[in-house]
C-alpha positions in Angstrom: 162.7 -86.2 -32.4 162.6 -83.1 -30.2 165.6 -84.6 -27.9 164.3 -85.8 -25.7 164.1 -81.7 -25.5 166.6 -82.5 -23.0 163.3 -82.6 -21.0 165.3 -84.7 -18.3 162.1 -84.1 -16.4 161.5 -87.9 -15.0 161.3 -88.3 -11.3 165.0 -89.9 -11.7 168.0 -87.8 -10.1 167.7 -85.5 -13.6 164.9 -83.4 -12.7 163.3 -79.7 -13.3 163.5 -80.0 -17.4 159.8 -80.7 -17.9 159.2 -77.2 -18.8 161.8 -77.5 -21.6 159.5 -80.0 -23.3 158.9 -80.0 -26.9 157.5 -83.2 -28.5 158.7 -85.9 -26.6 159.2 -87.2 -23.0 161.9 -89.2 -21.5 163.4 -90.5 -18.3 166.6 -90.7 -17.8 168.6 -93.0 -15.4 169.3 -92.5 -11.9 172.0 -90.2 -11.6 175.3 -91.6 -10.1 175.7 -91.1 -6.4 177.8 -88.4 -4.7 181.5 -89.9 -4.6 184.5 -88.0 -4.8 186.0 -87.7 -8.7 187.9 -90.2 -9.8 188.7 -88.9 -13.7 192.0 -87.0 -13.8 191.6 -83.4 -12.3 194.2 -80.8 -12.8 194.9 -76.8 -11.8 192.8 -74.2 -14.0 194.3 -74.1 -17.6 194.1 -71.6 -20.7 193.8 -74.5 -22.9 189.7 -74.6 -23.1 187.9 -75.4 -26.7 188.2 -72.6 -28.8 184.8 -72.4 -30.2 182.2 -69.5 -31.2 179.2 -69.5 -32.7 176.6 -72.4 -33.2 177.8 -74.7 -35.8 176.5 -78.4 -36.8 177.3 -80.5 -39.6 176.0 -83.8 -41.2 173.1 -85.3 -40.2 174.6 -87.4 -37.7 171.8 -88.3 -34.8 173.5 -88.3 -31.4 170.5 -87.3 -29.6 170.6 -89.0 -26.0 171.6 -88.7 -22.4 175.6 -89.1 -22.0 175.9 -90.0 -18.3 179.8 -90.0 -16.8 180.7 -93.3 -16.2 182.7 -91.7 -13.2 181.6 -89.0 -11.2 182.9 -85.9 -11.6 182.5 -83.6 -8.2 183.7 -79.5 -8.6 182.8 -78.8 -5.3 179.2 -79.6 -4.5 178.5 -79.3 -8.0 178.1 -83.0 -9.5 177.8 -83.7 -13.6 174.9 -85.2 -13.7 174.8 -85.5 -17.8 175.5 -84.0 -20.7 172.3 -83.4 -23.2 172.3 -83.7 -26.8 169.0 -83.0 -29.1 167.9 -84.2 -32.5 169.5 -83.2 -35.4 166.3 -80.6 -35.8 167.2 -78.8 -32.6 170.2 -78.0 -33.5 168.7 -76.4 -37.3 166.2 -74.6 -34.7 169.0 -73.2 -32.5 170.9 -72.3 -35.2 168.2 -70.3 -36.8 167.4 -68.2 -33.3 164.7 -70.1 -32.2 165.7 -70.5 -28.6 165.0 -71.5 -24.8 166.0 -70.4 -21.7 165.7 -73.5 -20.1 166.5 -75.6 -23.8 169.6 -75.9 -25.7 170.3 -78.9 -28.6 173.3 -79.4 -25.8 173.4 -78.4 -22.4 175.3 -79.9 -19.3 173.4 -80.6 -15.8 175.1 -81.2 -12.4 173.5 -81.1 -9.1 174.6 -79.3 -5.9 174.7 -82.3 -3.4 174.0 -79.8 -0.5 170.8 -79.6 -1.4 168.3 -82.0 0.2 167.3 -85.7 -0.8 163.9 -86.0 -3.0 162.0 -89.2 -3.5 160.4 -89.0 -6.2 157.5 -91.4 -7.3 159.7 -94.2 -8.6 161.3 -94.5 -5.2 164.9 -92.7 -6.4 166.1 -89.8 -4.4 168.0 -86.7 -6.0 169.2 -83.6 -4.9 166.2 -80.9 -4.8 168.7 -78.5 -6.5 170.1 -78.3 -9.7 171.7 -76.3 -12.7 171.7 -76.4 -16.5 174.1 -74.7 -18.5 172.5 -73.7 -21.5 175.7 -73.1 -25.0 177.0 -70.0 -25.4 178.6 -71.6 -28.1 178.9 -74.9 -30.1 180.4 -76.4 -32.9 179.4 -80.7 -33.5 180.1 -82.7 -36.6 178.9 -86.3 -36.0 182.4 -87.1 -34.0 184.1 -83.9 -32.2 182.0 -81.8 -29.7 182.9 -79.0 -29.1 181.2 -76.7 -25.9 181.1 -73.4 -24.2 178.6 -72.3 -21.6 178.7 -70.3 -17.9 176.7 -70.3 -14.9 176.6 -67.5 -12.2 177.4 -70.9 -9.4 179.3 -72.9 -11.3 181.8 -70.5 -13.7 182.8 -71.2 -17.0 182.1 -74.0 -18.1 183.2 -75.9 -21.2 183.9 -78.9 -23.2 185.7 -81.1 -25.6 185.6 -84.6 -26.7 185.0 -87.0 -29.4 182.5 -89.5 -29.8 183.6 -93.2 -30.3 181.1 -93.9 -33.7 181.2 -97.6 -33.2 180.7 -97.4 -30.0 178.2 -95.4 -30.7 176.4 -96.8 -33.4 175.7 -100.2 -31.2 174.8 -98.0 -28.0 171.8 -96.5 -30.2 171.0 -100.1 -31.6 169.8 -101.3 -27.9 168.8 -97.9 -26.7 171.3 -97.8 -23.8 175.2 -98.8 -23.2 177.6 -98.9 -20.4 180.5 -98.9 -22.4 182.2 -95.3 -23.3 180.9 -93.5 -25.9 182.0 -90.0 -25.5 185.5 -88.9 -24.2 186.7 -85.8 -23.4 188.0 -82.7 -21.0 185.9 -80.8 -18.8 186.3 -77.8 -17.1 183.8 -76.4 -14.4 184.9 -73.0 -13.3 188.7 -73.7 -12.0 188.6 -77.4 -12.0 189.8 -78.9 -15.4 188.9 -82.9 -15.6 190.6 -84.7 -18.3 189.4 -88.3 -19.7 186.0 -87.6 -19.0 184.1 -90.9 -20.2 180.5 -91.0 -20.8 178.2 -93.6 -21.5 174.7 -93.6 -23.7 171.1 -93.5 -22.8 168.5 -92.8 -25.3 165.9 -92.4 -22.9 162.3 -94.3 -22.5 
């Protein structure tokens, strides 16, 4: 499965990733509306993953949409999720066959100063939006490891580990509310710990 080349390219709040396409095509879910965060947020810290490279071990499938099961504002920037492709992305990445718009994980937030869209489902999203592509990653079926930047939004980076039972039932029915992923992120100056995320798999 090409992940779902992160093409979150369905007329839901994830849009713009339809050019990213490889293979296959899904939609993911609404994205969760503008609110204030709620996760712990704390002052800018030196402790970010330490991570270079591109690295992936195992054979572990977390391919999917993980979609913050509270939101997460750094400014007008919301997460709106956090991407992860097949295991054959990853190989692909590794070996310098690379996208601008692509990467086997990328993070997307939307600037909720941007205008409402309706798109043909009947959702709105915000017209504009930003995917940060890795400058560098390291993933081994249950730590995550993440480094990316963005002329708007900063550094931005990540760590957490995946819940594997959790998990492993999520992928069984395709979708799960419970936490899957838990983690820190930081967006620029804003550092959020116990950032939860939930599991889509996409249609």
């Amino acid at each position: 499965m090409r992940i779902v080349t992160l093409s979150i390219c369905a007329a839901v709040a994830v849009s713009g990733l339809a050019a990213c396409k490889r293979k296959e095509e899904v939609t993911p879910p609404p994205a969760p509306a503008a609110a204030p965060p709620v996760v712990s947020q704390t002052a800018p810290t030196e402790a970010k993953p330490t991570v270079t490279g591109f690295s992936h071990k195992g054979s572990f499938d977390a391919a999917g949409y993980y979609m913050p099961v509270q939101p997460i504002r750094a400014g007008a920037w919301q997460l709106q999720n956090l991407g992860i492709g097949a295991v054959s992305d990853f190989a692909q990445w590794e070996q310098g066959d690379r996208m601008s718009t692509f990467g086997p994980i990328l993070i997307e937030f939307a600037d909720t100063s941007s205008p409402l869209e309706t798109n043909e489902l009947g959702g709105e999203h915000h017209s504009r939006t930003v995917r940060v592509l890795p400058s560098a990653y390291s993933m081994d079926g249950k730590t995550l490891r993440f480094a990316g930047s963005d002329p708007k939004l900063g550094d931005v980076t990540f760590e957490g580990t995946l819940d594997t039972v959790a998990m492993a039932t999520a992928k069984s029915q395709g979708a799960s509310d419970q936490p899957v992923l838990n983690g820190t992120l930081t967006v620029g100056d804003n550092t959020f710990t116990n950032a939860r995320f939930s599991f889509f798999a996409g249609d």
